[in-house]
N, C-alpha and C positions, 0 to 999 in steps of 0.2 A: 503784586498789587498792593497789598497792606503793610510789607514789610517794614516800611520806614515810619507809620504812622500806629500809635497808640490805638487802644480798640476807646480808648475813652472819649477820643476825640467823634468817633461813629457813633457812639452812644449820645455823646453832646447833642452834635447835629439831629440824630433821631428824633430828641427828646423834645428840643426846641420846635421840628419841625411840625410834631404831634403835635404840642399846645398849643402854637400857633394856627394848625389849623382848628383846633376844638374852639378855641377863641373866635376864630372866622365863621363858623358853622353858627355858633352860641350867637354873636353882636349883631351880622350882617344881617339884612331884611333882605338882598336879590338872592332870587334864584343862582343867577349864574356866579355869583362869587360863595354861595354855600356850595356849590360844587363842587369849584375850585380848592374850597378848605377842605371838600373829602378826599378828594386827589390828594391833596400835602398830607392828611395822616399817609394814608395809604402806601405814599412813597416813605414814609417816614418805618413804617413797618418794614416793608421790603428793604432799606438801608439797614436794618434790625438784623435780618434774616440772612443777607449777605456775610456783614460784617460776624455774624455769631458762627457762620458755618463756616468762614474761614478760619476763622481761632482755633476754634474747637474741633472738629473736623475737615481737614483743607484738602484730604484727598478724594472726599466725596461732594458731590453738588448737590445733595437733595434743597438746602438753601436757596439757590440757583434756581432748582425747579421751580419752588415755591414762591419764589419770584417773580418768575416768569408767568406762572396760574394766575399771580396776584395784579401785573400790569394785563394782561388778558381779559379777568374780569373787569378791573376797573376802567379799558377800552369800550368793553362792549355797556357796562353801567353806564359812561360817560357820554357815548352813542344814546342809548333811550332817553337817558333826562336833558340833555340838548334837544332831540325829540320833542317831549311833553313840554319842553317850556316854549319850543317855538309856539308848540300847537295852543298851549296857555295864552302868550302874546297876541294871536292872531284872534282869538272869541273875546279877551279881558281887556288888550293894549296895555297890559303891565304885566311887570314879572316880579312887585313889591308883594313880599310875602303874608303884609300884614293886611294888604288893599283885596286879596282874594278869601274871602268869607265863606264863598260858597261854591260848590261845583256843579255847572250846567250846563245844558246843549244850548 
């Protein structure tokens, strides 16, 4: 799988895709594209965790594992706050994060 490719070049990709999402997280006002930038770390870790246990250890998967825990969580995270924005939208009709001041029934 890695053979032909440098680990620097997985590190690259990682690194870029972090910032970019802390940058998306940090700028964005909607809900649903702050999500989306926690997704992009998150894959961005898991590209981390892959690429480091192939190097370094390639006859073991705990990497792998840790991987797979990590898209797991961030299924079932991504699941609830899809959830609470819908449920946002439908009391507020926006999902601008700066337009919600207060939380009510």
């Amino acid at each position: 799988m890695f053979e032909g490719v440098p680990i620097h070049w997985f590190l690259v990709l990682a690194t870029a895709m972090f910032f970019i999402g802390i940058y998306g997280f940090l700028v964005r006002k909607n809900l649903i594209t702050m999500l989306m930038s926690i997704e992009l770390i998150l894959n961005s870790v898991c590209i981390n965790f892959v690429a480091f246990n192939k190097i370094l250890f390639p006859e073991h998967l705990e990497g792998m594992f840790f991987t797979l825990f990590i898209i797991a969580v961030a299924a079932a995270e991504a699941s609830v706050a899809i959830a609470i924005i819908i449920n946002i939208y439908r009391r507020i009709v926006n999902i601008d994060v700066e337009k919600m001041n207060e939380m009510k029934y």
